[in-house]
C-alpha positions as CSV (number, residue, x, y, z in Angstrom):
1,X,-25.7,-44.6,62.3
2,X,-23.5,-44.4,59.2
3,X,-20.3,-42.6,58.8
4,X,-20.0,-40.3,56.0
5,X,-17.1,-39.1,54.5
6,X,-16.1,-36.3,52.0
7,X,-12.8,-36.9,50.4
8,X,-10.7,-34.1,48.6
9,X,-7.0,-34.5,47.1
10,X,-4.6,-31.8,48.7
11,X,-0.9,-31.8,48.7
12,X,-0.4,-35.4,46.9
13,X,-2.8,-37.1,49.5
14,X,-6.1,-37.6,49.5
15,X,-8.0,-36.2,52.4
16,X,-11.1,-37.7,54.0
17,X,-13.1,-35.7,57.0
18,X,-15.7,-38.1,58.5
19,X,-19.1,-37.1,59.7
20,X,-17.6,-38.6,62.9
21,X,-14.6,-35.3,63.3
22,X,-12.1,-38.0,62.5
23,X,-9.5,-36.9,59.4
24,X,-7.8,-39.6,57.3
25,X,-5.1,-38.9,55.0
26,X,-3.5,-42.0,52.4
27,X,-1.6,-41.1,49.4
28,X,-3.4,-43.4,47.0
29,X,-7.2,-44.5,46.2
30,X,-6.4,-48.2,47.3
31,X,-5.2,-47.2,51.0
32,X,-7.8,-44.5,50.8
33,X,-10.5,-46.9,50.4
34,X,-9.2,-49.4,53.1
35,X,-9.0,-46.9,55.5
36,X,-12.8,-45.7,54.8
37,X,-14.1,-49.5,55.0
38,X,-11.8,-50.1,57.9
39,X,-13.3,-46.5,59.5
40,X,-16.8,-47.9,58.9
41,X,-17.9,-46.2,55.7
42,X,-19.9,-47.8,52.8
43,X,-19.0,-46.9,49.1
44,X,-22.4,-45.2,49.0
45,X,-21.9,-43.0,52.0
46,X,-18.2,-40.8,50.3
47,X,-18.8,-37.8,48.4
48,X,-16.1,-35.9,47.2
49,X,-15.3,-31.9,47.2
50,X,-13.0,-29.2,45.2
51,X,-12.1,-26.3,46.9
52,X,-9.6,-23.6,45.4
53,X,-6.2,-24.5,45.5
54,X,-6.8,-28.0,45.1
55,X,-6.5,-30.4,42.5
56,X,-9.9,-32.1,41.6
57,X,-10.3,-36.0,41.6
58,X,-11.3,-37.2,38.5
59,X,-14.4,-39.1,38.0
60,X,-12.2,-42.1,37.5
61,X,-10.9,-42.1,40.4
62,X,-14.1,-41.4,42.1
63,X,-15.5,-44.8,40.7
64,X,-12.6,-46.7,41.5
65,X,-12.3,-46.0,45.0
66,X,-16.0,-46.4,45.6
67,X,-15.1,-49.6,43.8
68,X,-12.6,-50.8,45.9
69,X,-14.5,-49.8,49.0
70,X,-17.1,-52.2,47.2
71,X,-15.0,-54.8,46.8
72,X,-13.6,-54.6,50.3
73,X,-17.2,-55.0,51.3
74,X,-18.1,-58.4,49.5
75,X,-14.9,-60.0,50.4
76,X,-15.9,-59.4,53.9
77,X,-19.3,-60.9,53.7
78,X,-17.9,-63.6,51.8
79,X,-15.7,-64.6,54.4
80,X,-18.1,-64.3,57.3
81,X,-20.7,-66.5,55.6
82,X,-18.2,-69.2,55.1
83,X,-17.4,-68.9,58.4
84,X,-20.8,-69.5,59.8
């Protein structure tokens, strides 16, 4: 079963609750998205939310940590088919 997540930016930190109860907190996109792939969830499986109070991530951001989560991705399959 995949873990979703649904990411917000509050307080300087961006904020990701996990369809598993678990709540991760990293103060940029790059540890954000390490976290996430380290957590088990896939670029396609974030979504991002606004609430009142909050400052919105821009769409560039969006992109890039779904990016890096990406990336994290095929440098891990890389390196487990060279290890086969």
């Amino acid at each position: 079963m995949a873990i979703h997540a649904v990411v917000s930016f509050f307080k300087n930190e961006f904020v990701a609750e996990l369809s598993d109860g678990r709540r991760i907190g990293q103060p940029d996109f790059r540890k954000m998205a390490h976290a996430l792939y380290c957590a088990g969830v896939l670029a396609d499986d974030v979504s991002f939310k606004w609430r009142a109070g909050q400052r919105m991530i821009t769409a560039g951001q969006q992109v890039a940590l779904c990016a890096e989560i990406r990336q994290l991705t095929r440098e891990r399959q890389r390196a487990v088919s060279i290890a086969a």
